[in-house]
C-alpha positions as CSV (number, residue, x, y, z in Angstrom):
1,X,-15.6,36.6,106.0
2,X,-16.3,34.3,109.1
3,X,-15.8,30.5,108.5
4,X,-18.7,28.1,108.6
5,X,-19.5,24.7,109.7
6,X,-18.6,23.5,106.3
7,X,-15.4,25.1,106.0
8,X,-15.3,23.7,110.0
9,X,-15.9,19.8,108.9
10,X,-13.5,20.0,106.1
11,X,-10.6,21.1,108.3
12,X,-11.3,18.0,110.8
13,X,-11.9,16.3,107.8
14,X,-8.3,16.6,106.6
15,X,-6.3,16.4,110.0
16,X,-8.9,13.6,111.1
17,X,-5.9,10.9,109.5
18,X,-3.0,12.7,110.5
19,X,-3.2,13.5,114.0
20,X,-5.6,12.9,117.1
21,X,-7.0,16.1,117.5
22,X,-7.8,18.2,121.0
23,X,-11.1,20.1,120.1
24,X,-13.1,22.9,121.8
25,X,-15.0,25.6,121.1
26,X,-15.1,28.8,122.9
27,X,-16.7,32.3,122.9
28,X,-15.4,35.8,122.3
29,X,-14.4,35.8,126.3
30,X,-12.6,32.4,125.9
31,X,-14.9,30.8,127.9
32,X,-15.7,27.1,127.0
33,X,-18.5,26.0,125.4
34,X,-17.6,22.8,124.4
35,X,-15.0,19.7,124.1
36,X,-14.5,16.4,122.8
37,X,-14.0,13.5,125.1
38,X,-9.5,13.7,124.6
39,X,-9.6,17.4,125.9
40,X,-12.2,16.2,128.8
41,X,-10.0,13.6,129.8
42,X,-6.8,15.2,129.6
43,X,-7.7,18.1,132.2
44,X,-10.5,16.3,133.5
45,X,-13.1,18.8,133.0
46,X,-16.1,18.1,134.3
47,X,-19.5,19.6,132.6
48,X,-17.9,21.9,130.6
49,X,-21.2,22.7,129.3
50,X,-22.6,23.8,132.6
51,X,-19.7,25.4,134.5
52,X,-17.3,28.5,133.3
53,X,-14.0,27.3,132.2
54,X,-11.6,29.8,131.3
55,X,-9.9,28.3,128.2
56,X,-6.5,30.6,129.0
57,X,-6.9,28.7,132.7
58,X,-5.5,25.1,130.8
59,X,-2.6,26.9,129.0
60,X,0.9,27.0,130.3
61,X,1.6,30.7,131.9
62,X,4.4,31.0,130.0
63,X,2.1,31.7,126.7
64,X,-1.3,32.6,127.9
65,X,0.0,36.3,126.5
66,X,0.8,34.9,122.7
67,X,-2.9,33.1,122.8
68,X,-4.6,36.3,123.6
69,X,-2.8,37.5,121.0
70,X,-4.1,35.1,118.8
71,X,-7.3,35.0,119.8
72,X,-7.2,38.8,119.7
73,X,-5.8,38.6,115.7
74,X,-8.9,36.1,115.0
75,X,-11.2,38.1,116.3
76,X,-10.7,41.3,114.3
77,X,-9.8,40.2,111.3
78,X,-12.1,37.2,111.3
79,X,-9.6,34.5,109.7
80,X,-8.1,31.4,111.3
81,X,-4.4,31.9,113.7
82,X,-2.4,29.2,114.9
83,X,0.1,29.2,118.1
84,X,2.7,26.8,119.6
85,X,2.3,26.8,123.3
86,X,2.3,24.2,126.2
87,X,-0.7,22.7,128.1
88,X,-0.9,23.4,131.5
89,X,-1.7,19.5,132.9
90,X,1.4,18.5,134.4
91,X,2.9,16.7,131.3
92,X,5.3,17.8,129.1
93,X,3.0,18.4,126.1
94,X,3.7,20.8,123.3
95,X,0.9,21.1,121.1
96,X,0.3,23.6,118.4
97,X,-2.9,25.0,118.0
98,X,-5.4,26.4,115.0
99,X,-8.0,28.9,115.7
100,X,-10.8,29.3,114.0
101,X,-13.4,32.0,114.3
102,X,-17.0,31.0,113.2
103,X,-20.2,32.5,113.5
104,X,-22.8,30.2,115.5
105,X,-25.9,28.9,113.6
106,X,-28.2,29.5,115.8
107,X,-27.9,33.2,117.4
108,X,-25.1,34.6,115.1
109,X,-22.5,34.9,117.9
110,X,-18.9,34.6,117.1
111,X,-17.6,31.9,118.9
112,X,-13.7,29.6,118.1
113,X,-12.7,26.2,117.1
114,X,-9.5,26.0,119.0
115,X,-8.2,22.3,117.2
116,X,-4.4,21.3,118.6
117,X,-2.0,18.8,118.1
118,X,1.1,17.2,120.0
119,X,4.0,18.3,118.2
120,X,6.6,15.7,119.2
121,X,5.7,12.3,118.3
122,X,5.5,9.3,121.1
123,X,8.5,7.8,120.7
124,X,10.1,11.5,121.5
125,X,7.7,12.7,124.1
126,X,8.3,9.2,126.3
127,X,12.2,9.9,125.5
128,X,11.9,13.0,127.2
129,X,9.7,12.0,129.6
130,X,12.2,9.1,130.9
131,X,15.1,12.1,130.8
132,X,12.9,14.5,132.6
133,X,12.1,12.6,135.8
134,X,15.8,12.2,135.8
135,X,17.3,15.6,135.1
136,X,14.3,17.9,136.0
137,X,16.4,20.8,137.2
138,X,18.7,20.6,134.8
139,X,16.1,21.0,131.9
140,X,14.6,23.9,133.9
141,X,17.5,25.1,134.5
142,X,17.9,28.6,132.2
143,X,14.2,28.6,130.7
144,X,15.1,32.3,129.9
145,X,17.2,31.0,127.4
146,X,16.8,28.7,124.9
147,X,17.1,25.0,125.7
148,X,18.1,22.1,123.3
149,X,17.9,18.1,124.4
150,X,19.5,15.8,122.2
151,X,20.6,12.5,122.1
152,X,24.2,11.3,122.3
153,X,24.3,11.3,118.1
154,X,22.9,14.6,117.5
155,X,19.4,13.7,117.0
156,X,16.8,16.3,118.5
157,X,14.7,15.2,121.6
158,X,13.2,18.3,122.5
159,X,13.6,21.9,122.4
160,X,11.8,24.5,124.0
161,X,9.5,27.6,122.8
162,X,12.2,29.9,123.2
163,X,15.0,27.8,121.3
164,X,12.8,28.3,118.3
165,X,12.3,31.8,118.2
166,X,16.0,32.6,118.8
167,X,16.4,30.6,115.4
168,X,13.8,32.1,113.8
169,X,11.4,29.3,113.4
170,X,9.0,27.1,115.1
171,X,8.8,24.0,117.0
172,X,6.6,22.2,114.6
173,X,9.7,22.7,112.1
174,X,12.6,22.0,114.8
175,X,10.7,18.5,115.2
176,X,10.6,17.7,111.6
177,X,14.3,17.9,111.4
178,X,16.0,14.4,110.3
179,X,19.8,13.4,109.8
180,X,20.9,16.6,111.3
181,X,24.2,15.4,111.5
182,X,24.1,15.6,107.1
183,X,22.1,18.6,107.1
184,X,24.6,20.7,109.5
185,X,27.5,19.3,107.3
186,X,26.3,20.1,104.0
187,X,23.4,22.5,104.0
188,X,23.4,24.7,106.9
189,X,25.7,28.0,107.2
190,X,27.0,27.6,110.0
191,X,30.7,29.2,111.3
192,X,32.4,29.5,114.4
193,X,32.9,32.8,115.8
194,X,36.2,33.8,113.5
195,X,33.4,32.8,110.4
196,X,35.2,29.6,110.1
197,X,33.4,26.0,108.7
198,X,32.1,24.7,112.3
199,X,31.4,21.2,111.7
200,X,28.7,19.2,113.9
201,X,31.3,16.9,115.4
202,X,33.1,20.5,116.4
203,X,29.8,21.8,118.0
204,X,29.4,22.1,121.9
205,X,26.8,19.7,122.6
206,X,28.7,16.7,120.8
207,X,32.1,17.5,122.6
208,X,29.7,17.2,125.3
209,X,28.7,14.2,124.1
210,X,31.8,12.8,123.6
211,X,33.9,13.4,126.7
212,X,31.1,13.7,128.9
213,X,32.2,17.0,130.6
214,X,30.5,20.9,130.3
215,X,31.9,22.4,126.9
216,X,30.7,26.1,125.8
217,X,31.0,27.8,122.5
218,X,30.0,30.3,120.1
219,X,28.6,30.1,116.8
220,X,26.9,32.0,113.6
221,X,24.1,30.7,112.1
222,X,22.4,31.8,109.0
223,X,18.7,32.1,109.4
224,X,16.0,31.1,106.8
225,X,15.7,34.9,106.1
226,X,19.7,35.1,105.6
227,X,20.7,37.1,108.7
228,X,23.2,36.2,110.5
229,X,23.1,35.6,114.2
230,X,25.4,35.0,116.9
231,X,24.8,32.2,120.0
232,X,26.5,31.2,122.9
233,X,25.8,27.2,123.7
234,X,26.7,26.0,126.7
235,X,26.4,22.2,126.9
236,X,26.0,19.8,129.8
237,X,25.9,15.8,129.8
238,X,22.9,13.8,131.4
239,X,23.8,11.0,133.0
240,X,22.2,7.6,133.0
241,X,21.1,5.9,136.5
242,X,24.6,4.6,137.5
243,X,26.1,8.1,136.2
244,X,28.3,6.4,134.1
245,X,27.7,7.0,130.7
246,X,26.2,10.1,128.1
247,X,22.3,9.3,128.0
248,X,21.5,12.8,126.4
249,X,23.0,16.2,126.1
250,X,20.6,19.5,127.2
251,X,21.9,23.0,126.1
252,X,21.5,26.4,126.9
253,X,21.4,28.7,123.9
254,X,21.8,32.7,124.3
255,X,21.5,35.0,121.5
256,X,24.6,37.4,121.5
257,X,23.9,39.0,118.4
258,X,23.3,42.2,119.9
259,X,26.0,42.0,122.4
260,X,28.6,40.8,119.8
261,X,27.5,44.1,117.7
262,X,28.3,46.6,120.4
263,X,32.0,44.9,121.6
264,X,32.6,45.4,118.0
265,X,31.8,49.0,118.1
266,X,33.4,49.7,121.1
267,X,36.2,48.3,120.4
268,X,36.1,50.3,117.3
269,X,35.9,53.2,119.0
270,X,38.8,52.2,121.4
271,X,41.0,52.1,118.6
272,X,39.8,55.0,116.9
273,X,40.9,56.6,120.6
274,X,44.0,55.2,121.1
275,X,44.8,56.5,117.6
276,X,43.5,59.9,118.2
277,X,45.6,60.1,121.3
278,X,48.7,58.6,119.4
279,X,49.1,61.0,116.9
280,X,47.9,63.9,119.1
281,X,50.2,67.0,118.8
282,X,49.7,67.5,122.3
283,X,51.1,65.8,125.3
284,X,48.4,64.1,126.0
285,X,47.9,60.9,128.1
286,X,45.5,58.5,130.5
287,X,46.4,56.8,133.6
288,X,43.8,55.0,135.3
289,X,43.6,54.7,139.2
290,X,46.8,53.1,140.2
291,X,49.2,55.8,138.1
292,X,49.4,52.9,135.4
293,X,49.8,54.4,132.2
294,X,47.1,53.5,129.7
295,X,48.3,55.3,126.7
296,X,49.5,58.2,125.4
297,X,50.6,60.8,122.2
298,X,53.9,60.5,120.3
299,X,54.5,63.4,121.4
300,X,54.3,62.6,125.1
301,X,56.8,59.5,124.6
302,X,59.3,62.2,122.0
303,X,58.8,64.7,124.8
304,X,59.9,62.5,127.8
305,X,62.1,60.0,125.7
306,X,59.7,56.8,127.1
307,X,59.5,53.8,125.1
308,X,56.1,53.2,124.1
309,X,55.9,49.8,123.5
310,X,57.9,49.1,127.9
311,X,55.9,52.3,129.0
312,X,52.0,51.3,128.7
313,X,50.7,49.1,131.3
314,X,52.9,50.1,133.6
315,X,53.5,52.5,136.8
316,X,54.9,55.5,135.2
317,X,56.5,58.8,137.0
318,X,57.1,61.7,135.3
């Protein structure tokens, strides 16, 4: 069932005290139809009635794809989607965004209510805004991966798109966060890579904070859906004007779950080699380029009376 104007007003209705909304409206091609005055301002859009703007043409690059996506999802199933993506007007701006389909008054034509929100609130945004003229390349720097800013106590200034999909959840609910410090302490599952307690003062990003100097670590995490992922942070101060002290500490967060899982099962099946070749009747052995023996079967070391434990790892001639 497509939504109506009533259904429309009520939505506004209820966000109209919480947050200063970004509204437009667009057809099926994502065209724009119309805007209120924040969103003409903002990307300075002038006539949006008369002229074709491309609606895709003021999102970030980075997730014009996921919109489509959305806007795709609306349009078939004819019920309301909602994104997180990044305006594309020069600031710093993560918004998220609901879509609503709805089916004009007039000539029956589907058309969208796109109605977004900052996500960060001011105090944050001009936070990172004062960092980010400072440290520009190193924010950038490793958008592949996720990216964490925090200040020198913990507390979250920003984080980008990908940080929350590594962790399996959004940046609407990264930014809601509070007392981190607490939560990582006492609710959180979080171990270092031998599955041991990793407390927050243990963590990368405040060592960082602490001595000021480049610290890297790994970590597991249980996710909201209990699986158990493995990261890499690698954690880097920022340095006030007179780089002298800690302002903030921005991170670089790789997911190594995958990677972690097939060491393992190499090295599983290393050792399930090395044991084969052990206890082989045969006399059996590897040496790699250099004649260095690698390893070899009992029978080999019995056969040629070689110590196993001075014989591997070195040059051997038989």
């Amino acid at each position: 069932m497509r939504t109506n104007w009533t259904e429309l007003k009520n939505f506004l209705k209820d966000y109209d005290q919480q947050e200063r909304l970004y509204l437009s409206i667009i057809n099926e091609e994502g065209y724009l139809l119309n805007a209120n005055a924040r969103m003409i301002q903002t990307f300075q859009l002038d006539n949006p009635r008369g002229k074709k703007v491309d609606f895709i043409n003021l999102i970030h690059p980075v997730n014009q794809e996921n919109f489509r996506n959305v806007l795709n999802h609306c349009r078939l199933k004819g019920v309301a989607g909602s994104t997180e993506l990044y305006l594309k007007n020069g600031l710093y701006q993560p918004m998220k965004w609901q879509v609503i389909p709805f089916n004009d008054q007039y000539d029956n034509n589907q058309h969208f209510l796109c109605a977004g929100f900052k996500l960060p609130e001011s105090k944050r945004q001009r936070k990172f805004a004062a960092l980010g003229a400072r440290h520009y390349q190193h924010v950038i720097e490793g958008l592949d991966e996720g990216i964490l800013l925090q200040e020198i106590n913990g507390d979250i200034i920003s984080a980008s798109q990908r940080t929350a999909e590594i962790f399996g959840t959004t940046l609407e609910k990264i930014y809601e966060i509070s007392d981190i410090r607490n939560k990582w302490n006492t609710e959180w599952k979080i171990t270092d890579a031998n599955g041991n307690k990793l407390l927050f003062d243990d963590t990368p990003f405040m060592i960082t904070a602490a001595s000021g100097k480049l610290c890297e670590g790994e970590m597991k995490v249980c996710l909201r859906n209990e699986e158990i992922r493995q990261f890499h942070f690698r954690s880097q101060p920022l340095l006030d004007d007179e780089k002298r002290k800690v302002c903030a500490i921005v991170s670089s967060i790789r997911d190594i779950t995958h990677e972690q899982k097939l060491t393992e099962q190499l090295q599983q099946r290393e050792k399930l080699f090395i044991d084969f070749m052990y206890n082989s009747p045969n006399l059996a052995w590897v040496v790699d380029e250099d004649a260095t023996l690698v390893v070899a079967s009992k029978a080999f070391y019995e056969h040629f009376q070689i110590d196993p434990v001075k014989a591997e790892g070195k040059m051997q001639r038989i």
